[in-house]
C-alpha positions as CSV (number, residue, x, y, z in Angstrom):
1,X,5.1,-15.1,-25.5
2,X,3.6,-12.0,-24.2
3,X,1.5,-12.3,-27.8
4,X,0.0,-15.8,-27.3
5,X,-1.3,-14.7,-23.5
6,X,-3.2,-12.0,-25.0
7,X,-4.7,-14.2,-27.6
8,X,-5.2,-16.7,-24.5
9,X,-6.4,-14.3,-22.3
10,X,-8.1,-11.4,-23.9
11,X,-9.8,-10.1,-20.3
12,X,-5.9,-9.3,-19.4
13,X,-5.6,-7.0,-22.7
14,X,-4.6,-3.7,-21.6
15,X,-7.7,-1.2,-21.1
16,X,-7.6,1.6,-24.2
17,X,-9.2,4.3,-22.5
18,X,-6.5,3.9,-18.9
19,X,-4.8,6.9,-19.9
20,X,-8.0,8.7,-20.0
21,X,-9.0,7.3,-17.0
22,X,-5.9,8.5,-15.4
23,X,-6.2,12.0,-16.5
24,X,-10.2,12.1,-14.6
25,X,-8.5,10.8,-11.7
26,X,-6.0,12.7,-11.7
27,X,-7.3,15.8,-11.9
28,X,-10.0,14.3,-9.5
29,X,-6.7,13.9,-7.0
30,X,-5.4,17.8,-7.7
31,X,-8.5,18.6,-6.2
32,X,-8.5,16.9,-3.1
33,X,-4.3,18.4,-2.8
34,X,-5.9,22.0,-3.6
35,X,-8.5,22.0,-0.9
36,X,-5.3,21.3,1.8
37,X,-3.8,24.7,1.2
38,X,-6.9,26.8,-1.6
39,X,-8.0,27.8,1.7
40,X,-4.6,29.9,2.9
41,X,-4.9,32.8,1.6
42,X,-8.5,33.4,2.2
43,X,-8.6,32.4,5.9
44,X,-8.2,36.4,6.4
45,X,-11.8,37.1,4.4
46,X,-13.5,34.2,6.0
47,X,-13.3,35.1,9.0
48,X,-14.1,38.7,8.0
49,X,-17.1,38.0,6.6
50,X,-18.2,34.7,8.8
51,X,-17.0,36.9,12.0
52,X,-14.6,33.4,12.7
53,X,-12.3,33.6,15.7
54,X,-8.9,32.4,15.2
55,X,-9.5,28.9,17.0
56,X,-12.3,28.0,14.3
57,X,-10.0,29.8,11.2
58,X,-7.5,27.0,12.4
59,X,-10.2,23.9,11.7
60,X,-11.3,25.1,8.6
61,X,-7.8,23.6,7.8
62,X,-7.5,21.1,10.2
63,X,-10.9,19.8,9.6
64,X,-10.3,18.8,6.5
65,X,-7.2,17.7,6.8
66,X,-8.1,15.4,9.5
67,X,-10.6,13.6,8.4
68,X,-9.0,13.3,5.1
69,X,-6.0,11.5,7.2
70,X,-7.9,10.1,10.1
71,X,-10.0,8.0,7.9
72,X,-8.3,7.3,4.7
73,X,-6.6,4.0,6.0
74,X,-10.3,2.6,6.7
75,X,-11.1,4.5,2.7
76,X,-8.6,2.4,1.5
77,X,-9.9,-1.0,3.8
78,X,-13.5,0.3,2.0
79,X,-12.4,0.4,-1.8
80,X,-11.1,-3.2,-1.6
81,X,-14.2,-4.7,0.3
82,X,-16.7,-2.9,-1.8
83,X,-14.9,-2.2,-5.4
84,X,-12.7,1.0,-6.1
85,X,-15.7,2.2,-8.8
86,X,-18.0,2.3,-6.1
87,X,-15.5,4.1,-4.0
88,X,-14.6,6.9,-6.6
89,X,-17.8,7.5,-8.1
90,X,-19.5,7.9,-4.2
91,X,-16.7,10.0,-3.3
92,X,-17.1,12.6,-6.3
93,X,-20.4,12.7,-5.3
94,X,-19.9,13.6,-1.7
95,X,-17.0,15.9,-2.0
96,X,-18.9,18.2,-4.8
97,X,-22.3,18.7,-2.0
98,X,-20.0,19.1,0.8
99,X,-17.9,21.9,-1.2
100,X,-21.6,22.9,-1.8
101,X,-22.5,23.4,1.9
102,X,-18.7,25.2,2.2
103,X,-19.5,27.6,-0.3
104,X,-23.0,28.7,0.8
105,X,-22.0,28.6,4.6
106,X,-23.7,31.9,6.5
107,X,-21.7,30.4,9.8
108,X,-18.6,28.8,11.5
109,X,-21.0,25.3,12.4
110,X,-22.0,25.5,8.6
111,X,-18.3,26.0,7.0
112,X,-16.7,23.4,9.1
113,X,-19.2,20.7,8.6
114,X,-18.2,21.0,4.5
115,X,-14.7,21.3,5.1
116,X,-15.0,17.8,7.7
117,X,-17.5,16.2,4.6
118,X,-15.0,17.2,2.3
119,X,-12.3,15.3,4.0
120,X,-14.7,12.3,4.3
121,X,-14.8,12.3,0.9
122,X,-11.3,12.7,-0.1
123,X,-10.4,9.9,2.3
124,X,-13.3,7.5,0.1
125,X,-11.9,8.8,-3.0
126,X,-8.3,9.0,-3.1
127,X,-7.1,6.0,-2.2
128,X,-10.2,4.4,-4.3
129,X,-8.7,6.2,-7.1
130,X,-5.2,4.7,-6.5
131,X,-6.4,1.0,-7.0
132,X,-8.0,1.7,-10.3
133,X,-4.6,3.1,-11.5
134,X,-2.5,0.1,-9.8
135,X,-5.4,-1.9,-11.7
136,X,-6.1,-0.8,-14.7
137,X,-2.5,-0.5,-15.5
138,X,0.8,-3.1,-15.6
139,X,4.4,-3.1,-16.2
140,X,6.6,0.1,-17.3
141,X,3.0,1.8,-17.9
142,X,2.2,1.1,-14.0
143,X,5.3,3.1,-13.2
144,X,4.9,5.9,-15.2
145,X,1.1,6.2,-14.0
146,X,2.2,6.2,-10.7
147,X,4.9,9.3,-11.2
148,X,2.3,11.2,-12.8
149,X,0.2,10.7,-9.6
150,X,3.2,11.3,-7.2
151,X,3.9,14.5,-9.1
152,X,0.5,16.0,-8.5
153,X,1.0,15.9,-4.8
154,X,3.5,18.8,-4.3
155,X,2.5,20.7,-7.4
156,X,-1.8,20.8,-6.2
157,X,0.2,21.7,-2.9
158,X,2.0,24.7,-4.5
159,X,-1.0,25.5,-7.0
160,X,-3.5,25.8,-4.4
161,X,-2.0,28.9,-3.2
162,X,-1.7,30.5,-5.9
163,X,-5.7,29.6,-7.0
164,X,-6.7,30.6,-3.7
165,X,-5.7,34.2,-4.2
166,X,-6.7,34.3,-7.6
167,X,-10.6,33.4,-6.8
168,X,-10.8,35.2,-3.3
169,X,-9.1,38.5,-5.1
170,X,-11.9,37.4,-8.0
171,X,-15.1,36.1,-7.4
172,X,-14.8,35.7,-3.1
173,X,-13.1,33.2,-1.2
174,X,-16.7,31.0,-1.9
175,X,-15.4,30.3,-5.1
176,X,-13.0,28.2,-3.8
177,X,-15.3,25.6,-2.7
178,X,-18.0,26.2,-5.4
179,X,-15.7,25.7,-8.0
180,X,-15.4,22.1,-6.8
181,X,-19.1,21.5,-7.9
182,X,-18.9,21.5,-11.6
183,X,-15.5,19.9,-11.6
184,X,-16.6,17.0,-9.4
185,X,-20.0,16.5,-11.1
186,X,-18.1,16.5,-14.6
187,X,-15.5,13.9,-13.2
188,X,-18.3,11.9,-12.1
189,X,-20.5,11.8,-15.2
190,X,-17.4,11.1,-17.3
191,X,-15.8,8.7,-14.9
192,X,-18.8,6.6,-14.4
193,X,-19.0,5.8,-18.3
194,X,-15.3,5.3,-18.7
195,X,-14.8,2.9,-15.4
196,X,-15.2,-0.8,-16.0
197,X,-17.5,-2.5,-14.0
198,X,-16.3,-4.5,-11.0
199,X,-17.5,-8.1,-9.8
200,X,-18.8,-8.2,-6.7
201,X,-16.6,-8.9,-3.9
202,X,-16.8,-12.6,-2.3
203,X,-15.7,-12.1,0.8
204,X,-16.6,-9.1,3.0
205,X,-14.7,-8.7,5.8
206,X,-15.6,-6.0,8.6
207,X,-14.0,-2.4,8.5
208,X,-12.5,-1.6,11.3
209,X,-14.4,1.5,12.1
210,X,-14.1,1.4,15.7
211,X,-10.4,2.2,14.7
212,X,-10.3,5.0,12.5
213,X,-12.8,6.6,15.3
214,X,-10.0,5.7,18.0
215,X,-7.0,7.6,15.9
216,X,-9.7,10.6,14.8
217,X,-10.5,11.1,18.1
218,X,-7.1,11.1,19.3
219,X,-5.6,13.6,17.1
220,X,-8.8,15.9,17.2
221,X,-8.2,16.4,21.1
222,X,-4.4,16.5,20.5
223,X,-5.2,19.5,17.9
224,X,-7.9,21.0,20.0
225,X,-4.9,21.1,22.8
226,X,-2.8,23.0,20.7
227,X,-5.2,25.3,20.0
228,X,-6.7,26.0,23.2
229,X,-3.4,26.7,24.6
230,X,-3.0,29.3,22.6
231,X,-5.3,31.5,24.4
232,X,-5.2,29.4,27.7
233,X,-2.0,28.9,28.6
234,X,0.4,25.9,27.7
235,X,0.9,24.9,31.0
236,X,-3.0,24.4,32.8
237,X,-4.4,21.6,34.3
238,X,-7.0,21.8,31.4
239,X,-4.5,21.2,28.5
240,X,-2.5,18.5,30.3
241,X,-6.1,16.6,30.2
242,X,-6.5,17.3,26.7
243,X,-3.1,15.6,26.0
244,X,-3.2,13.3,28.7
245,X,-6.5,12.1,26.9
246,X,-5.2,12.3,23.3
247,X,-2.2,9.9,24.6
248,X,-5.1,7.3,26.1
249,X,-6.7,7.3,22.9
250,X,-3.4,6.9,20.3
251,X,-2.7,3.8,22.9
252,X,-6.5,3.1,22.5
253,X,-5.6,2.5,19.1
254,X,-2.5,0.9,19.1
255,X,-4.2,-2.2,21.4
256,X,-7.2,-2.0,18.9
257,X,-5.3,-2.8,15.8
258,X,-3.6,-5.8,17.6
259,X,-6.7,-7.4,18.4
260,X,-9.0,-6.4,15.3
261,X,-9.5,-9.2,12.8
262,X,-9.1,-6.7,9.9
263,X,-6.8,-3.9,11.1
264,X,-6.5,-0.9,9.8
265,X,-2.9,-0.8,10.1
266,X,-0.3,-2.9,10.5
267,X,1.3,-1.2,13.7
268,X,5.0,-3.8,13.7
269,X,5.7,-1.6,9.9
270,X,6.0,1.6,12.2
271,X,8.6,-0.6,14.5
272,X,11.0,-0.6,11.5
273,X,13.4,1.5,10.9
274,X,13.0,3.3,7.6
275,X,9.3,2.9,7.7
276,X,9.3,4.9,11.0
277,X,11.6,7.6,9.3
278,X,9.5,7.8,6.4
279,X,6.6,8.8,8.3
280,X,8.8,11.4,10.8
281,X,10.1,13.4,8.4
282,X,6.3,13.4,6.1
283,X,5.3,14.7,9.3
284,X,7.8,17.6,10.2
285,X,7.7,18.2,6.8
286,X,3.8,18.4,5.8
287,X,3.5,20.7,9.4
288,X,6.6,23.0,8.5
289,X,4.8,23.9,5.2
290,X,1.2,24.2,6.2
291,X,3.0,26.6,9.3
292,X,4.6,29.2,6.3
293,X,1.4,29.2,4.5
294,X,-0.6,29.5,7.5
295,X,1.3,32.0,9.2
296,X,2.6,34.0,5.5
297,X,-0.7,34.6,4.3
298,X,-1.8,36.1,7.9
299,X,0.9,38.3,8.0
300,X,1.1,39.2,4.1
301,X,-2.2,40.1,4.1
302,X,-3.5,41.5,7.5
303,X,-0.1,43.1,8.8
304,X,1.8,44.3,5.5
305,X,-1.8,45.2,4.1
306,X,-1.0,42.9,0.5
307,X,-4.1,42.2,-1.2
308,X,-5.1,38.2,-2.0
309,X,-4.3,38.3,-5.1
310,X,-0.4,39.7,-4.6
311,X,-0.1,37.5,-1.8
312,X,-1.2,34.8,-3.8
313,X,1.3,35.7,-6.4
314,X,4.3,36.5,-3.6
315,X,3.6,32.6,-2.6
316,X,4.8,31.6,-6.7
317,X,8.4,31.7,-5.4
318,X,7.7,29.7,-2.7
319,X,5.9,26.7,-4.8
320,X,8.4,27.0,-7.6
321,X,11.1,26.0,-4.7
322,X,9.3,23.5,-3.4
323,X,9.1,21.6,-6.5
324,X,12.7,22.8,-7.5
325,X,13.8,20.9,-4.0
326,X,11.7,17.9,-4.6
327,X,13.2,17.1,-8.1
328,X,17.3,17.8,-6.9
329,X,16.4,15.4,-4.0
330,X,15.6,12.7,-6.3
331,X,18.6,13.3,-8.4
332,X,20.7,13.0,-5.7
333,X,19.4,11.0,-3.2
334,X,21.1,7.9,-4.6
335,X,24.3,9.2,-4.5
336,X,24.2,11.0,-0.8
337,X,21.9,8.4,1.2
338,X,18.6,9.8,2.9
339,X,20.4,10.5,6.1
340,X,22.7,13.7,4.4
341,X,19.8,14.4,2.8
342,X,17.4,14.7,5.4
343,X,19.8,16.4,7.7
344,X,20.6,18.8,5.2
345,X,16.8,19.8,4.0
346,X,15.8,19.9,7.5
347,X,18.7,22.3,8.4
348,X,17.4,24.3,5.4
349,X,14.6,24.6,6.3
350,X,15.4,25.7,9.6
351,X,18.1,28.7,8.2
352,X,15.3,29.6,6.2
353,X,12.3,29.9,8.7
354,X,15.2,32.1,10.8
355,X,15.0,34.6,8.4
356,X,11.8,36.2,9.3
357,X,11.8,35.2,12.8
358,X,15.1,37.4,12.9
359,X,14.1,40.2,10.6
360,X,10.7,42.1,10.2
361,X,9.3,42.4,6.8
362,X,7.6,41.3,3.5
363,X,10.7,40.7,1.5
364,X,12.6,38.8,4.2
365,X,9.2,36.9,4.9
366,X,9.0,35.6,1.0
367,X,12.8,35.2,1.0
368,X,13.0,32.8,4.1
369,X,10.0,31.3,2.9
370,X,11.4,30.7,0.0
371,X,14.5,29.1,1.2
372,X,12.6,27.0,3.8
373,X,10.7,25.8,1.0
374,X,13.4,24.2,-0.7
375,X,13.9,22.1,2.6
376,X,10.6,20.5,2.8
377,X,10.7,19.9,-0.6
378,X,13.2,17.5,-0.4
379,X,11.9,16.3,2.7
380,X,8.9,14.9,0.5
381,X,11.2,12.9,-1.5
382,X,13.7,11.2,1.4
383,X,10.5,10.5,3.1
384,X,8.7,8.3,0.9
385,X,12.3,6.6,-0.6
386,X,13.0,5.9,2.5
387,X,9.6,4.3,3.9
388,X,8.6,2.8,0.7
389,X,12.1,2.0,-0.6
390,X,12.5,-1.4,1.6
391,X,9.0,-3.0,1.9
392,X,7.9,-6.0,0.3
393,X,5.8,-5.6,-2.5
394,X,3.0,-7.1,-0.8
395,X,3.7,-4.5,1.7
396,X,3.9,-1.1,-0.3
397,X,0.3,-0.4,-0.1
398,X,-0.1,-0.1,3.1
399,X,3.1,1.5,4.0
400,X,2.2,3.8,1.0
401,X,-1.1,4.8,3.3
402,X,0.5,5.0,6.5
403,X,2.8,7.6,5.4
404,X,-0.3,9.1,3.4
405,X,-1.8,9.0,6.7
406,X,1.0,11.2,8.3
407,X,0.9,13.5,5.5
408,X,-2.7,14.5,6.5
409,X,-2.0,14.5,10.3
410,X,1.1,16.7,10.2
411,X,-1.1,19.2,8.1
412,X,-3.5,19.4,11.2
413,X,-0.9,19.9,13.4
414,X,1.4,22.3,11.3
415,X,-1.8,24.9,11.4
416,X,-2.6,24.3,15.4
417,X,1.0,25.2,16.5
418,X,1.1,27.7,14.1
419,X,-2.4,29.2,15.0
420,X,-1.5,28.8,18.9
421,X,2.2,30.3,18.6
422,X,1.3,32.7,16.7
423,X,-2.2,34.1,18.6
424,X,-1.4,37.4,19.8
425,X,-0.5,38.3,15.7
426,X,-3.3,36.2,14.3
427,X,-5.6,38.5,16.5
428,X,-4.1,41.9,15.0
429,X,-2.0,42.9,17.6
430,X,1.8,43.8,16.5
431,X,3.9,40.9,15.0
432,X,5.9,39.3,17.9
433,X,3.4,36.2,17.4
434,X,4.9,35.5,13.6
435,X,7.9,35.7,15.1
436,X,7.2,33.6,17.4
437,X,5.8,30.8,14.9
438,X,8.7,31.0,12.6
439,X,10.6,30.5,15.7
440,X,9.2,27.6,16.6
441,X,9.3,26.0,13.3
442,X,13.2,26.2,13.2
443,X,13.5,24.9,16.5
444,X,11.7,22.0,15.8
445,X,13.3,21.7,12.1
446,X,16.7,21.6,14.2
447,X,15.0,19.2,16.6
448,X,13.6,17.0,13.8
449,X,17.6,17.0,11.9
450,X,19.5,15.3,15.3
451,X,16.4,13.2,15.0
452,X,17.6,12.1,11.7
453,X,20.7,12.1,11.8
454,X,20.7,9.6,14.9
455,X,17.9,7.0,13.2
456,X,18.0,7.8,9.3
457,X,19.5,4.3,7.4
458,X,21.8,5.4,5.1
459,X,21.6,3.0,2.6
460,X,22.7,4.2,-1.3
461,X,21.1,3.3,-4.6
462,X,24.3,1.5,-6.7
């Protein structure tokens, strides 16, 4: 049967360069994971050589990471109105000149304008790049294409650390934005021969900018709270505005995507039950992570005196047990049920992040780490079985980008608690501030487990 439709039907004939395809995306998606944490380990030497103050080190990574998440819904509303190709190709483009303007910045203004265009980008390109696979491929081949692209989430994670400490030990922490350039250009030269064209789209249907600027906005001032009160004060009149007017503007939103014609989001999926766990637990775990790294290579390097490329190297363990957690999780989440599993990573997590908060050193820093690591890792896993694992079909792509979504956002709030928590350290002055930070991350890891315990389903694969 399956013979006769392809004789029928030729245009439906699988296309033979997909798997090539998928490795140009794929490494095109590595890039965009790299750039969350490449930047770690030389946050120290930035703001060294750019004289950066520890509130603008903070949005070199929440910059990105924000408008990366903040827009990638309405990326993803763009790629189907005006063709993934389009999408990809422009997004290349984009991310390789704002890497461009990162590299050659002489100034904080400079460096986080191509750290914010480099988000921009990401958001246009990744989930551009994730139609063509869902497209291009069908069946069993669909499903191994997507676990490739899955995996390359928490290994760029992992790798970026590591990279970041080889080229800032190397050439200077420049090269970890120049290096972008070549690689993007090349993707884009090779994609834009190998990428079948697209008809043009009948129907175009308004983005719903308005939107994306609604839930930017909102999370920007939220961030911008956290950091300020770092050096402020948690409890002024000042920073109760700033959240008071980050709350206005997530409601903002909320009444804006149930009146848009073409939403960004469908806001009833975050009423449901696993959906809403899903994207809890991406969040707690995405801001646990980006905390360690934010507040290990700080310590590592300006407090124990480590150069980048050790501390680079000291992070290894720590993405080996990431990875390491991820892959038990999904061995055994069928058996166990995401609610033991989530309790269980987040508690973890939390014994782990208690080592250095406890005792003061490098070795109980990278062992706790190390530990905590394992937590999250799993974290990833329950997380998207759980949000994913009971939507329609017709449903998964959006759910797949809400929880994408809160990926990004919990990356920009993991490095403004940590930044704010941990100020008095970041600025060089004794290390009660990383204890401080890890402090706070097992609190709210311990927080985050009753959370989960009390609304986790804990449904089990037969």
């Amino acid at each position: 049967m399956s013979e006769s439709m392809t004789a029928t039907t030729p245009t439906r004939s699988p296309d033979p360069r997909r798997w090539r395809i998928l490795g140009l995306v794929g490494v095109a998606q590595l890039m965009l994971i790299l750039d969350v944490t490449v930047v770690a380990i030389a946050l120290p030497h930035m703001g060294a050589d750019l004289d950066l103050r520890r509130e603008t080190l903070t949005w070199v990574v929440s910059g990105y990471t924000l408008a990366f998440g903040g827009l990638l819904l309405l990326g993803g509303r763009a790629a189907d109105l005006f063709g993934a190709r389009r999408l990809v190709l422009a997004g290349l483009l984009l991310f390789a000149a704002a890497s461009l303007t990162a590299g050659l910045a002489t100034s904080g203004p400079m460096l986080l304008s191509g750290r914010v265009a480099q988000g921009m980008a990401a958001a246009m390109l990744s989930p551009a790049a994730l139609s063509l696979i869902v497209t291009i491929f069908d069946g069993d081949e669909r499903n191994r294409a997507l676990g490739i692209w899955s995996a390359l989430g928490g290994s760029g994670a992992a790798l970026g650390v590591l990279l970041g400490g080889v080229l800032t030990a190397g050439p200077g922490w420049t090269w970890i934005f120049f290096i972008n350039v070549p690689v993007g250009l090349v993707l884009l030269f090779a994609l834009r021969s190998y990428l079948p064209a697209q008809p043009a789209v009948a129907t175009r249907a308004a983005l719903d900018v308005p939107g994306a600027a609604l839930v930017t906005a909102a999370t920007a001032t939220l961030i911008y709270a956290l950091i300020r009160a770092g050096d402020h004060g948690w409890f002024t009149w000042t920073t109760a505005a700033l959240l008071a007017t980050s709350a206005v503007l997530y409601a903002g939103f909320m009444a804006r995507q149930r009146l848009a014609a073409n939403p960004l989001m469908n806001v009833r999926l975050l009423t449901r039950r696993p959906v809403a766990t899903g994207t809890l637990l991406i969040l707690v775990a995405t801001a646990l992570m980006i905390m360690m790294f934010f507040l290990g290579t700080f310590a590592l390097q300006e407090h124990y005196g480590y150069g980048a490329l050790t501390a680079g190297l000291l992070f290894l363990p720590i993405a080996l047990s990431t990875m390491l957690g991820a892959n038990a999780a999904g061995r055994v989440i069928g058996r166990t049920g995401p609610r033991t599993l989530a309790v269980a990573g987040l508690l973890v997590a939390a014994a782990g992040l208690a080592i250095p908060a406890i005792w003061d050193g490098a070795a109980p820093m990278v062992v706790g780490m190390t530990v905590a690591a394992a937590g999250t890792g799993s974290l990833f896993v329950v997380a998207s079985a759980t949000a994913l694992g009971q939507v329609a079909a017709h449903e998964a792509g959006l759910a797949s980008g809400i929880v994408s979504t809160f990926h990004e956002f919990g990356a920009s709030l993991g490095a403004a608690v940590a930044s704010s928590v941990a100020a008095v350290s970041l600025a060089g002055t004794g290390t009660d501030g990383f204890a401080r930070g890890f402090t706070t991350g097992a609190v709210v890891a311990v927080v985050a487990a009753a959370a989960a315990l009390a609304i986790t389903p804990n449904s089990r694969s037969r």
